[in-house]
N, C-alpha and C positions, 0 to 999 in steps of 0.2 A: 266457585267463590261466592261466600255470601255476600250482604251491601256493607259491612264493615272493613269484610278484607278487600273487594272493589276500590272503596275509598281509598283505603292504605298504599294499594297500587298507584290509583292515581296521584299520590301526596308525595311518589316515591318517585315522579318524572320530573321535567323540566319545570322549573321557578316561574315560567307562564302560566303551564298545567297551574301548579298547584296556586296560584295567585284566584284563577279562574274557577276552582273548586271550590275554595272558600266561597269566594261571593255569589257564586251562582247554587251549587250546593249545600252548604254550610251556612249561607248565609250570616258570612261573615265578610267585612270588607276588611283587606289587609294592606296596607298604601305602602307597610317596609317589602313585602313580596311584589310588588308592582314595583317599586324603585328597583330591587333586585334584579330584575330585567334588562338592565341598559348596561350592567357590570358583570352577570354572568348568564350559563346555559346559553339558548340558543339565539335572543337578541344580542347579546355579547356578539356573538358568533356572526351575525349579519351586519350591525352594528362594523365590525372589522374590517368588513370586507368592503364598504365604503374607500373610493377611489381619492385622487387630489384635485382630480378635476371637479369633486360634487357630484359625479352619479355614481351608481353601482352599474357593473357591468362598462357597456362601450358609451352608453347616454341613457335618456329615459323609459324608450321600449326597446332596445337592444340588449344582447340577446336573450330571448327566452328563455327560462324564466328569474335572468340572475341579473335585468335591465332596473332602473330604480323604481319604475311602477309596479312591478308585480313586489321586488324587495321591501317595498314602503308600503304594500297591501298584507303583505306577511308581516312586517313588525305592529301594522296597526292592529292586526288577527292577535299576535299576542299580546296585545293590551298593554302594550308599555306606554312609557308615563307621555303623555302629549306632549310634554314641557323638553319633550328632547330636543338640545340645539341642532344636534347636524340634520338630523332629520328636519326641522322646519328650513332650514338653509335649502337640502335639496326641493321640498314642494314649493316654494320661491321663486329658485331657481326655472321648475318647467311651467309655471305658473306664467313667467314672466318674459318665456326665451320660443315656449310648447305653441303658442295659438295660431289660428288659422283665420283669417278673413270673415270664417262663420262662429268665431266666439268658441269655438272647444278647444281641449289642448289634441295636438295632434302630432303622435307623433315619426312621421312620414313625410318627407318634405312633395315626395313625389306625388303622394296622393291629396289632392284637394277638399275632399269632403272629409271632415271629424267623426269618429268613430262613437257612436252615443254609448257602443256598450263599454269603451276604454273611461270615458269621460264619467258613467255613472263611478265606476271602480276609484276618478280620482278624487271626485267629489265624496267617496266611501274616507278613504285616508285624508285628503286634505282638510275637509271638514272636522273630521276627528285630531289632527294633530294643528286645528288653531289656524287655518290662512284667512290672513283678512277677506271680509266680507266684499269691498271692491273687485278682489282680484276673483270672485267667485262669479259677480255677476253675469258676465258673457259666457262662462261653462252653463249656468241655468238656462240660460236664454235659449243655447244650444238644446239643452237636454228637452225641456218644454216646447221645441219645435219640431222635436221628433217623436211623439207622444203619436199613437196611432189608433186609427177608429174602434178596434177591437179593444183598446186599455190600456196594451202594452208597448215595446220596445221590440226594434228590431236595428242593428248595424247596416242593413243592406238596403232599407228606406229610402236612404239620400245617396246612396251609390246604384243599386241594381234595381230600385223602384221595388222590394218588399211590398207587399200587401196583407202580408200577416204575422203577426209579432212572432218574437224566439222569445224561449222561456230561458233562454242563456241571458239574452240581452237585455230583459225583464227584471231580472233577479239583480243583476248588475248595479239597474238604473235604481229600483226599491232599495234598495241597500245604502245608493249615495243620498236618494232623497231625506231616507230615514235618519243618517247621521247632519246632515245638512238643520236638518228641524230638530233636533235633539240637541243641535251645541247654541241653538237661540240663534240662528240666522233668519233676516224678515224679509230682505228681498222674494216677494212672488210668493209669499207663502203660502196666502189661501189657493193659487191654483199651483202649487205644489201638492198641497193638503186633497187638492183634489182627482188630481193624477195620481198621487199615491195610492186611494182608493180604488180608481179604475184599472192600474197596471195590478193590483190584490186580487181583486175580482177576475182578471185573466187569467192569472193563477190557481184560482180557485175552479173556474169553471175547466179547468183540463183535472180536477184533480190532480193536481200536484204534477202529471204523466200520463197522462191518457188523453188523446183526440176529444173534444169535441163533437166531431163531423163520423168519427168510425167508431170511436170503444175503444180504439187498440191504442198497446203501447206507443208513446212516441218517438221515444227510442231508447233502447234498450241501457244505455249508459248512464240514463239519470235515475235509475234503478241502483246503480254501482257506486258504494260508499268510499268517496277519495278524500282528501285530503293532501295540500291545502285544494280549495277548490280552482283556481285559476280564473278565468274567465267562463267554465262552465255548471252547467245549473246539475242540480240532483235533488233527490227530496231530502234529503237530510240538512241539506244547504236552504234549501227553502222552508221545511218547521221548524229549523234555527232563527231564520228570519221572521216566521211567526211568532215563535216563544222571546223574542227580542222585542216586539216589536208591541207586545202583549196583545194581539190579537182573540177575537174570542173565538171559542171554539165552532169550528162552521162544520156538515157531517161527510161536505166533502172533501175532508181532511183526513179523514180514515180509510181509504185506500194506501196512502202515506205510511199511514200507522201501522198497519195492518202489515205492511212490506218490509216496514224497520224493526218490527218487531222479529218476523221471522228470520231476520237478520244475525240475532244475538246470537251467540255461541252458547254450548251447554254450562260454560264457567261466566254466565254472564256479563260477559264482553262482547264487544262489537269490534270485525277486524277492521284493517285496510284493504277495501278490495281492491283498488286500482288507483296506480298514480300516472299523472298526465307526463306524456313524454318531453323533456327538454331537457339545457343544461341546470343543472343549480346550483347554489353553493355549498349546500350540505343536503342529508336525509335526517330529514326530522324522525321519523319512522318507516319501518320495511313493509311494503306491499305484502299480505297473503298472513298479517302478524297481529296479533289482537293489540289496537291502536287505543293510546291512553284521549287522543283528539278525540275520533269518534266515537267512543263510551263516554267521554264528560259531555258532547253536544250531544247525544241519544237519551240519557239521563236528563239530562236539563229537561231536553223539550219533554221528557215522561212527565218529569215529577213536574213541570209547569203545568200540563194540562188537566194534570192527577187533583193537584193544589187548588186550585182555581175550577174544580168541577164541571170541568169542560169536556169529560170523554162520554161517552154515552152507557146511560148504567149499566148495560148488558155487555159493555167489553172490560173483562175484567183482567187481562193476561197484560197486564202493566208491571212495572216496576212499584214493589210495595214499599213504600216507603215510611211504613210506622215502624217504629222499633229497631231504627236502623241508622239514627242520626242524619235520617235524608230529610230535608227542610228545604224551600224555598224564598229566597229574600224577596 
């Protein structure tokens, strides 16, 4: 396929898809395709499946992956409109019912310490769908207590005594910091502003996947392009998080690139290589099937770094994006 019929593919899936094409691709923002989201395709669909009690699923993290954190992490991925009612009703709701003693929502009554990699995920969605700023501040306080000497995040800190971050739990917490500062919240900023940088820099020094301390893979699953991601890290999940976050180009990002690229299929697509096991409410797309998700985030992050002259001039096996209606807003 060449980049016009690519496109055409992607304009031909779900009213997310194609909301998220324009604006990241096309460089077009379309606010009647973002409304479209809460009335049809797959937010529709999720959107349904909303209980009477106010959660999806049994409550907040019951069960996997059909509970309302991961569902309200999946409708914020598709970018519908913030202004959704039921949606703010439920982050409210575990905002106001979720916390523990140490300021995070937690949601396990048995277990005592908050989970920092659940709590970045909810400060990713609640921050993006509007909760007041109050109810935010004990989730920070949380997240900002568990910042570790290496930069990063690790869940097992304040439970099992961790001594070196996870690049799961990293990805996590960057993601909620980043929507947290992007919708103008001021609580702690500056040393939000500054943990953001050193949980980056973690990042960066593993290249994206690889040890520090050996060379070697870390493991071999964050190699494996899924979708939606869950609570676990990959690199395409991570230079989405760069190309979101406009990050400049650093050269130990090209291991990454280098990986994603030999990824692509011969019809320039990018499949689904692996989806995480649990219940859900639907399949957005089939495992082993060239995914219209992962060719719009593979493309973005290209044509970001193509755009912005960020790749180093001797790598030229990118995505050409002249004469081909590929733009970046």
């Amino acid at each position: 396929m060449n980049q016009n019929e690519i496109v055409d593919w992607l304009l031909e899936g779900d009213v997310a898809i194609q909301y998220q094409v324009y604006r990241d691709i096309l460089g077009t923002e379309r606010a009647d395709l973002q409304q479209r989201i809460t009335t049809e395709g797959w937010g529709a669909q999720f959107l349904s499946k909303r209980n009477a009690h106010g959660h999806w699923g049994q409550k907040f993290y019951q069960p996997k992956w059909i509970s309302s954190h991961y569902t309200l992490l999946d409708l914020r991925n598709l970018c519908i409109s913030p202004n959704t009612p039921q949606i703010r009703e439920t982050i409210n709701l575990i905002a106001d019912k979720e916390k523990t003693p140490d300021g995070g929502v937690n949601p396990k009554e048995t277990i005592k310490n908050s989970d920092v990699c659940v709590n970045g995920m909810f400060l990713n969605y609640a921050c993006y769908f509007g909760l007041d700023s109050k109810k935010l501040e004990s989730v920070i306080d949380f997240v900002l207590s568990q910042s570790m000497p290496d930069g990063g995040f690790n869940c097992q800190k304040n439970r099992s005594g961790a001594r070196h971050s996870s690049l799961h739990s990293t990805i996590s917490v960057l993601e909620g910091i980043e929507e947290y500062l992007r919708n103008g919240y001021g609580y702690r900023k500056e040393e939000l502003e500054k943990t953001k940088a050193q949980a980056k820099e973690f990042v960066l020094i593993h290249k994206l996947y690889i040890s520090d301390r050996t060379g070697e893979i870390i493991n071999p699953s964050f190699l494996r392009l899924s979708y939606p991601s869950r609570w676990r890290y990959d690199i395409l999940r991570a230079l989405d998080y760069f190309r979101y976050t406009q990050t400049e180009w650093d050269e130990r990002m090209l291991p990454a690139i280098t990986v994603l690229l030999k990824k692509r299929r011969k019809d320039n697509r990018w499949p689904l290589q692996a989806k995480h096991p649990g219940e859900v409410h639907f399949d957005m797309e089939r495992a082993g099937m060239p995914s219209r998700w992962n060719t719009l985030r593979a493309i973005r992050v290209l044509n970001f770094l193509k755009t912005n002259h960020k790749t180093p001039n001797n790598h030229e096996d990118t995505i050409d994006t002249s004469n081909a209606g590929f733009t970046t807003a």
